[in-house]
N, C-alpha and C positions, 0 to 999 in steps of 0.2 A: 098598430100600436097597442100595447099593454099598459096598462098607468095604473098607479097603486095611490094612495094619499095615507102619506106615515107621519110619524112625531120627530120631533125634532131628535131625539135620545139613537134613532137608527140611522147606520151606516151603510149604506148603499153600494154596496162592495161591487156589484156589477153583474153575477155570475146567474142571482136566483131573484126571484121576485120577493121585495122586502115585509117585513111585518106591518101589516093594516092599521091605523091608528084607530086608538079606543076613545069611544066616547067616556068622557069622566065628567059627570054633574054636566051632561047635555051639551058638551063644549068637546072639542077637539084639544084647545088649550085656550088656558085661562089665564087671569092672573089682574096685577091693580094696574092705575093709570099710570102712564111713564113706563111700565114693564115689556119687555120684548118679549111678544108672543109669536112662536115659530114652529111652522110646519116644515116636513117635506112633500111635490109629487114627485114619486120617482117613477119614468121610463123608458120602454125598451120599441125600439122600432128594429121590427123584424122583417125575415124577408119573406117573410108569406104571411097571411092571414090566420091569426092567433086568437081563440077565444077568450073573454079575460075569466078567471078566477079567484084574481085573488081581491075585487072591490065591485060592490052591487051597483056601481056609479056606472051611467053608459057610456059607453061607446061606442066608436065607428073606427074602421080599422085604415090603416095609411096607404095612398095611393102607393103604386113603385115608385113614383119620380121624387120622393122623399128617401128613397132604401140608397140613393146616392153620393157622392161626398159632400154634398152642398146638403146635406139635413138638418134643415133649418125648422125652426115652430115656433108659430108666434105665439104669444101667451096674451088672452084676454080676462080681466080683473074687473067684475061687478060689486056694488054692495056700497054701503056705507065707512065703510073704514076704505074703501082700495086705492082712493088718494094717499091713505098716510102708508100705506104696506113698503115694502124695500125686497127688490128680486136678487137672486142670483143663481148660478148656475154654477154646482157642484162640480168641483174639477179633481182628477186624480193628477197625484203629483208619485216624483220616484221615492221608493223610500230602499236603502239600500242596505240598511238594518232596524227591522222592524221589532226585532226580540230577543232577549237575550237565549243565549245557548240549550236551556231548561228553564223556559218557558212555564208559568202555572197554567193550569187550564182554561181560561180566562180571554185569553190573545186572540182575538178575531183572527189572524194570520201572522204566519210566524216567517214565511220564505221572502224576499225580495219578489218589489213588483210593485206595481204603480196603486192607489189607493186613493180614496178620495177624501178630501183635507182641505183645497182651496174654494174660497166663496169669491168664484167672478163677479162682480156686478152686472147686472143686467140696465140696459141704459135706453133699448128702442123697444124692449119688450119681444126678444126675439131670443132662441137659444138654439143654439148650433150642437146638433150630438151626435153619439157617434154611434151609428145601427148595430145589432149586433149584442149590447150590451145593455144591463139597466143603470141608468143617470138619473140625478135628483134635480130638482128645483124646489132652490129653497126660500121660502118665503115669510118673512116675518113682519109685525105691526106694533107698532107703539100708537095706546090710542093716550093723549095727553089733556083732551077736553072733560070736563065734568060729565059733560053733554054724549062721552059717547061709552057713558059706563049701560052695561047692560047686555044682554047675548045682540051678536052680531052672526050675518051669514056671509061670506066673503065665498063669489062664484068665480071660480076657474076654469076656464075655457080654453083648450088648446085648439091649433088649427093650421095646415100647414102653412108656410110663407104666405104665402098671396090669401090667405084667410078662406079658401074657396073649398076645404074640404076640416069638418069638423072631426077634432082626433078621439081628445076627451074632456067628460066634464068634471069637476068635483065642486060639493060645498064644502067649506068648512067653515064650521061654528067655533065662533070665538065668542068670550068672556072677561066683558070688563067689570070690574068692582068702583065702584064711584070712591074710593082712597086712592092713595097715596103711601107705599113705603116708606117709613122710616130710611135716613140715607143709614149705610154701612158702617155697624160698631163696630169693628174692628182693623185693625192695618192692613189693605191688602196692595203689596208691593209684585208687581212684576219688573225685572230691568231694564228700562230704556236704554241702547248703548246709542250714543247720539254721534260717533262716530263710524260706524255701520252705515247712516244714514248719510254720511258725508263721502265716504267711500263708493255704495252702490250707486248713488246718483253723482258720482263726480262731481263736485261742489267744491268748496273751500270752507273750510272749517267757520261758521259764525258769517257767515256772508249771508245774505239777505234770502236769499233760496236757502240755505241751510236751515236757517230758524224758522223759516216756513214749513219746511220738512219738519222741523222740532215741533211745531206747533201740531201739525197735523196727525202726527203719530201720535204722540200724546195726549189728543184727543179721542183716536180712537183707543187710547190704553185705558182714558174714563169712562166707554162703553165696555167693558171689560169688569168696571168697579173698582177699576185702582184705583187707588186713594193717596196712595205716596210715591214718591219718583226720587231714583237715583240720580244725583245731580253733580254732575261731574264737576265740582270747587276747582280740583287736579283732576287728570286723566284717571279712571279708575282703576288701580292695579289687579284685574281680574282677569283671568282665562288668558294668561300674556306666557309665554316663553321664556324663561330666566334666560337674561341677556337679552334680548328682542324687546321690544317696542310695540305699540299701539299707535294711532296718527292722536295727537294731544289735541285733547278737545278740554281744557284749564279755563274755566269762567272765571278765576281771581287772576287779575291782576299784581302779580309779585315783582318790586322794584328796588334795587338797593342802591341804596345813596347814603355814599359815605359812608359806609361800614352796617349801616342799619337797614332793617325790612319795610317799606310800603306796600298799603295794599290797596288795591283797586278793583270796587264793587259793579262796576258800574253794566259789566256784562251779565254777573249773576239776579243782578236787579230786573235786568230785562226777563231771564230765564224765571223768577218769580213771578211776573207780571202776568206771564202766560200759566203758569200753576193755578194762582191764586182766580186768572178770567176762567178757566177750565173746571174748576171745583175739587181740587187737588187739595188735601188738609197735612197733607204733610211732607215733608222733603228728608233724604237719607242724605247725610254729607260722607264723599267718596271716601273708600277705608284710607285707611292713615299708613296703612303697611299693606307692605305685598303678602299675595294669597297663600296657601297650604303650609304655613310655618312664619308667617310675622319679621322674615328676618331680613328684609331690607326697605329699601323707602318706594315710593310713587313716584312716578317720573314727572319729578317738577319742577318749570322752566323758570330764569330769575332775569330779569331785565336789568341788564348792568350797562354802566358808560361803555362796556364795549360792544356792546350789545347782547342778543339772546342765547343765554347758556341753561345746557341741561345739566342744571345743579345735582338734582336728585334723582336715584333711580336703582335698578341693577349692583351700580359701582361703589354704592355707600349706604352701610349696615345701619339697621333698626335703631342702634344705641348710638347713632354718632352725636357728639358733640353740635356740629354745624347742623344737624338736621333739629336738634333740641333748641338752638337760637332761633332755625326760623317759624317750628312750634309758638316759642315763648312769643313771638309778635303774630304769627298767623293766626294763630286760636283763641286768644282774644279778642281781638280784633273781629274778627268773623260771628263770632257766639254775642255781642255787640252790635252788631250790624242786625243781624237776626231778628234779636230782639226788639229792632223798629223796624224791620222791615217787613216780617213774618210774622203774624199771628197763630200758627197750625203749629202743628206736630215736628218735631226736629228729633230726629234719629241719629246715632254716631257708630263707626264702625271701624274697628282695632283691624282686623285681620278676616277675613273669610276663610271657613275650612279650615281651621287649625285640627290637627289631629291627636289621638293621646301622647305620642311621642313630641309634641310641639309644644308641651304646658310651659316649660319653662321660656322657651325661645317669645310664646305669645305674653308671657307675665314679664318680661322684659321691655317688650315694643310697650305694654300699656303703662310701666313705669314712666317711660317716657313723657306719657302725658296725662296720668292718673290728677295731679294737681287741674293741670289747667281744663278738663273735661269736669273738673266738681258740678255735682248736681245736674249734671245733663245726664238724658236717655242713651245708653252704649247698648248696641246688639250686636249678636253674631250668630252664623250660621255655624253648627258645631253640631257633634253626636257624642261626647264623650261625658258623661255626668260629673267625670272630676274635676273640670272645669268651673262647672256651678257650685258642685257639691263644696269646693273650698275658696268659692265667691271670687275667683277669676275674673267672669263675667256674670254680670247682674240679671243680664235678658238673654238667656240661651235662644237662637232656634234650632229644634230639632230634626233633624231625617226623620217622615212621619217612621220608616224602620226601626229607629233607635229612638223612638219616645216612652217605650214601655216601662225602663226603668226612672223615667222624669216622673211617668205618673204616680206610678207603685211608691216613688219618694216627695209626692204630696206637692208636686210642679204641676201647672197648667200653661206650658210653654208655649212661645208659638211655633210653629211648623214649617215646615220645606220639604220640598220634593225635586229631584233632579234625576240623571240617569241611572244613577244605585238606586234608587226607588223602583223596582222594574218586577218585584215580588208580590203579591196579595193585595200592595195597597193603591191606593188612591194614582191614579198618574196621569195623565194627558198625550201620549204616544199615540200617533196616530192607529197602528194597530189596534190599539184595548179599544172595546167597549166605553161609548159616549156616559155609559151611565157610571163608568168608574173614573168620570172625571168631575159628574154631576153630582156625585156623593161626598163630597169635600165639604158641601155646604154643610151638612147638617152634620157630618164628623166636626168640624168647629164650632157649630154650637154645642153641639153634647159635649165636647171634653173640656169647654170654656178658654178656647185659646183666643189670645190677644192680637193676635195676627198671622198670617201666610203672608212666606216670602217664593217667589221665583226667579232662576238665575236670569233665563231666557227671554224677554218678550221679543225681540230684532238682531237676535245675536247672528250676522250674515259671515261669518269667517269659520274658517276651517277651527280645530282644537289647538288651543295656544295661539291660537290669532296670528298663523303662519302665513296663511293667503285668504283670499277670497272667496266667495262662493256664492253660484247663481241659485238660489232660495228656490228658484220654481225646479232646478235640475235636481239639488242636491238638500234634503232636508236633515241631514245628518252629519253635519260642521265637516264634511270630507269621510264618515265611517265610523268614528269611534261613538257617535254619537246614537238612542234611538230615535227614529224619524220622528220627528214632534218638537222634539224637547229642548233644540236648540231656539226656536222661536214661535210663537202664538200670532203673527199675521207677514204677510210677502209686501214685499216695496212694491205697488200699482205703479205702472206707466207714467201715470201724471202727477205720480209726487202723494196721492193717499196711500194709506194700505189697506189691504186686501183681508179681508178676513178671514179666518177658518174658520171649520168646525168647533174646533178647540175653541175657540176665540168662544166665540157665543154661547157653548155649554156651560164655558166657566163661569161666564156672567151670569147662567141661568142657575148657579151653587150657589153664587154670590145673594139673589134672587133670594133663593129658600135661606141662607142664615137671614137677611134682613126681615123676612116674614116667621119667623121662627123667635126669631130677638121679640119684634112688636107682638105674639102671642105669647109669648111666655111673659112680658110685663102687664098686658091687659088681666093675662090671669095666671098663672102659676108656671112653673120651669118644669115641675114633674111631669104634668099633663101635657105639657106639649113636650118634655120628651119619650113621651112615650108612643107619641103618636109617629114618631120616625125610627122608636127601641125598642118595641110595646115586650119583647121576650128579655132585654136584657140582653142583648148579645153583640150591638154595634161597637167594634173598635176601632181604631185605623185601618186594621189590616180584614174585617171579620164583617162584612155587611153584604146584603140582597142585590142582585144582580138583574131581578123580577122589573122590569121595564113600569109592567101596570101600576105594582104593590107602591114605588118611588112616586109615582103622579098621581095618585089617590089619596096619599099619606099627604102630600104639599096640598092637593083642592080639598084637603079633609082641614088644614093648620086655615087655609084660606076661611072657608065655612064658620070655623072658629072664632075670627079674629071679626068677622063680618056680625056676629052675634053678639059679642063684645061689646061692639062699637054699639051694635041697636041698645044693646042693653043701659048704655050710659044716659 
């Protein structure tokens, strides 16, 4: 066996032996209490006896009766944190479009091919791999006690199945800061689609295993750092097929009796209940209109004496009449309800994706409901400035690609990244480079945005939500999509999810604004941004790619904030 011990920012592609992790401020990784600190070892069992090179940690090299399909390693955890640590085992998944056509230089791999994205859990302390190739284990610690601020050694001891022949060792040094971050100033939304989760586990929509599933996924969406959740009031009219359907997943109760609308809370009450246990500050209410032009309704179901009809949807237009009555009692009603039920953040949403030819069709749909939305928060996901520029829309968000001109016109909008995002900047594709999904954090501090939206956290369906799709076969909604970008964790066996890489870098962006936020109030904005801009040259699209330079610059903000404090 060969074994390397790397940082969490490297991807373990298989082929070479990976980068060695750097000691920074005497730690491996560092960071405050409650923060997920994570390594990788990555290795490679081979068929003959290989001397290692690439880490001064010892070794002993693996019998043959390991080089067989059964290569199994047990994994042994010393130290004072190794009770709280969390295993898993770096899985490659297919990705069947990893890049687009012309590719910037950037793309870790650009051809089809399996890559590694999924984080197995590890459950007996044993990891099954496959000879031949280098594989990761990835291992992270949340230390939450006061008590266990201070450098830590955490010993790794591989050794084969039956423990009777030792493979390798590592230490690594870990660093805790006796704080506490600051929670998350700003909106970070990824979409829950919570009929996805009814679909892949075969369930029935709001049944008792459903909202289990609900619960659970969206708890791992707040190890992630979201902070707002898309909450399906109606089924969301998103990523749908004009004319096609989504399976309705509608928390409001709509009743008509006798000519007029009732409305019944009593499902969304419950879907609060779980926000508000969870630490969730805010909720986004499903758009009002269908996606890429505003120009028809949400498919939404109306309990009549004769019973369940699909009132709304596809077959009746933005501006209808009947769809303005059930506004006039929905949306009061609802914005009321809120208000005693919800204390957080309440988000509103016209249309998704309108485009420059769609101005007029979206200032239409929001006629509709410009009255009854008074004084609420409205956003949208949009890249056209004449939208805002002639106050359209009050809360643009941008394509981090098409922000350039928001800024240049004195906007600090918030942001979004989806699969046109696939140039210079910021993304999450499993192809790119971990640290170009890691650099998001402090791109949101420096340009002072209000929030990140993402379309994807669990989107399991093909493009236009045609069919279905097995997440561990297919990570790219059927092709059109790049591998990643449709969703941030896999439906687990038993009803959790499954983490990625993605999954946990991002948290680790989210990480650096919240320490970056708490250092620029202890002491100034300029100075700590300059410890992530020091030349002046971070943009969206325009930043370092230097593995070390990013992890020195955060234990350097760290150092900072830790003098601060003594100094108070």
């Amino acid at each position: 066996m060969q074994s390397v011990l790397t940082d969490s920012l490297e991807k373990v592609l298989g082929g070479t032996p990976p980068r060695p992790a750097e000691l920074i401020g005497g730690a491996h990784a560092s960071g405050f209490l409650g923060e997920v600190l994570s390594v990788q070892v990555a290795m490679l069992l081979e068929e003959h006896d290989a001397p290692d090179t690439a880490s001064g940690d010892r070794l002993a090299h693996a019998p043959r009766d390991l080089e067989d399909a059964s290569a199994v390693v047990r994994i042994h955890l010393a130290g004072d944190l190794a009770e709280r640590a969390r295993l898993h085992v770096v899985r490659r998944v297919p990705v069947s479009s990893p890049a687009p056509e012309n590719p910037d230089e950037h793309y870790l791999v650009t051809e089809p091919g399996e890559y590694p994205d999924l984080l197995e859990p590890v459950t007996d302390r044993t990891a099954r791999l496959t000879p031949g190739i280098w594989e990761a284990l990835w291992i992270e610690v949340a230390a939450q006690d006061e008590t266990d601020a201070g450098l830590h050694d955490l010993a790794v001891t591989l050794t084969s199945a039956d423990g009777e022949h030792l493979l390798a060792e590592h230490t690594v040094h870990l660093r805790v800061h006796p704080h506490r971050l600051p929670p998350l100033a700003i909106t970070n939304t990824h979409w829950l689609h919570a009929d996805c989760l009814a679909t892949h586990y075969d369930v029935a929509v709001f049944s008792e295993r459903h909202w289990e599933l609900i619960e659970a996924f969206l708890a791992s969406a707040r190890e992630m750092d979201v902070n707002s959740v898309l909450t399906p009031t109606w089924t969301p009219p998103l990523d749908t097929a004009e004319g096609h359907t989504r399976p309705v997943v509608q928390l409001v109760g709509i009743h008509e009796v006798e000519g007029r609308y009732d409305v019944d809370f009593h499902r969304l009450d419950r879907w609060l209940g779980i926000c508000r246990d969870l630490g969730f500050t805010g909720i986004e209410i499903a758009h009002l209109f269908t996606q890429w032009g505003a120009r028809f309704t949400p498919a939404i179901q109306v309990e009549t004496a004769a019973g369940l009809e699909d009132r709304f949807g596809w077959h009746v237009p933005a501006t209808s009449p009947a769809y303005r009555r059930l506004l006039e009692a929905l949306i009061p009603a609802l914005r009321e309800h809120l208000a005693q039920q919800w204390d957080g953040q309440v988000l509103w949403h016209i249309s998704d994706e309108p485009g420059r030819d769609h101005l007029e069709e979206y200032r239409a749909a929001k006629a509709q409901v410009a009255d009854l939305l008074e004084g609420a928060q409205v956003v949208d996901a949009l890249s056209s400035l004449d939208f805002a520029a002639r106050g359209v829309v009050e809360t643009p968000i941008v394509a981090t690609d098409h922000v350039g001109p928001f800024l240049e016109a004195g906007w600090a909008p918030w942001v979004y990244y989806c699969v046109s995002q696939n140039r210079d900047v910021a993304n999450r594709f499993i192809a790119l480079p971990s640290v170009r999904s890691r650099v998001l954090g402090r791109q949101l501090f420096a340009f002072d945005a209000p929030g990140f939206l993402h379309w994807g956290y669990n989107f399991w369906y093909s493009q236009f939500s045609l069919e279905t799709i097995d997440p561990f076969q297919d990570t790219c909604a059927g092709g059109p999509f790049f591998g990643g970008d449709p969703f941030a964790v896999y439906p687990g066996p038993d009803g959790t999810a499954w983490l990625s890489i993605r999954h946990r870098v991002f948290a680790q962006a989210m990480a650096d604004h919240r320490a970056l936020t708490w250092l620029a109030e202890l002491t100034d904005r300029p100075s700590t941004k300059a410890l992530i801009d020091e030349d002046a040259t971070l943009t969206y699209s325009s930043f370092s790619y230097e593995v070390g330079a990013h992890l020195r610059s955060r234990q350097a903000a760290d150092e900072r904030i830790l003098a601060a404090l003594a100094a108070r």
